[in-house]
C-alpha positions as CSV (number, residue, x, y, z in Angstrom):
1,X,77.0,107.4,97.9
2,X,74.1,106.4,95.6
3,X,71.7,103.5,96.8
4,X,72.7,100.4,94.9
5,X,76.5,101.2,93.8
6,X,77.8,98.2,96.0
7,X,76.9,95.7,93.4
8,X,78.8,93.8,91.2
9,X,79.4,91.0,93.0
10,X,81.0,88.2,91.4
11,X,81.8,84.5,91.8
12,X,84.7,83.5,94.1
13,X,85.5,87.2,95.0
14,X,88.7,88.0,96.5
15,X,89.2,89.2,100.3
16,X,89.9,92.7,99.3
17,X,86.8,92.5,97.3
18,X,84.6,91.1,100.2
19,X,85.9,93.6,102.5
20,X,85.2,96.7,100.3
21,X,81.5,95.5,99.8
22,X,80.6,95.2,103.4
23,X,82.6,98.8,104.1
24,X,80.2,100.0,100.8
25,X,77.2,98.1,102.3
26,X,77.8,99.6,105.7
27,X,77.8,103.0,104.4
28,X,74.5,102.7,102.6
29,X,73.0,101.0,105.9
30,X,74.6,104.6,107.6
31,X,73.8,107.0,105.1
32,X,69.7,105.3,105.1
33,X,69.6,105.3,108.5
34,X,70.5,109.4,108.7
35,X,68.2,110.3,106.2
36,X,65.4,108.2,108.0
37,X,66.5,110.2,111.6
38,X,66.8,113.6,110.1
39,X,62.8,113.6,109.4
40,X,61.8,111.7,112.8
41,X,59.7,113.7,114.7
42,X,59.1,111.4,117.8
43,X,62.4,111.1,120.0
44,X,64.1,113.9,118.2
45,X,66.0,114.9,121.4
46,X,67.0,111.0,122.0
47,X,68.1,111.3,117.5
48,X,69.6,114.3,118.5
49,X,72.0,112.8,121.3
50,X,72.9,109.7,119.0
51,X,73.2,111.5,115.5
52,X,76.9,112.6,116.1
53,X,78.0,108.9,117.3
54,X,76.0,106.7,115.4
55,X,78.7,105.8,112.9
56,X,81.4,105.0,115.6
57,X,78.9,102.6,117.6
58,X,77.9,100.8,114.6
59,X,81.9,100.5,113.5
60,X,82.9,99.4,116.9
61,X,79.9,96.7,117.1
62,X,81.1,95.3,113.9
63,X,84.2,95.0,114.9
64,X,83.5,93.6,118.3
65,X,81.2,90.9,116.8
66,X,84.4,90.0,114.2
67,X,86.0,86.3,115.1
């Protein structure tokens, strides 16, 4: 997904429409944060571990937090 294509927001946007911009908005927040941990070099064992499960930890914290 290409930085930026979650925008287009508009006045009084619909739920559906709120919804899909945070799922976009989260996946840009993902995507940064993988390309920012594939070139770590300090704690790459500790990256290594938490790679494979970042995306399920950050979906299950943002759902937990949810009223």
């Amino acid at each position: 997904m290409a930085e930026g294509q979650c925008q287009g927001k508009r006045e009084n946007p619909t739920l559906e429409e709120i919804n899909a911009w945070r799922a976009c908005e989260d996946q840009e927040m993902l995507s940064e944060w993988e390309r920012e941990l594939v070139g770590a070099r300090i704690g790459k064992y500790t990256i290594e571990a938490l790679r494979p499960l970042l995306q399920r930890w950050v979906r299950k914290a943002n759902i937990d937090s949810w009223p």
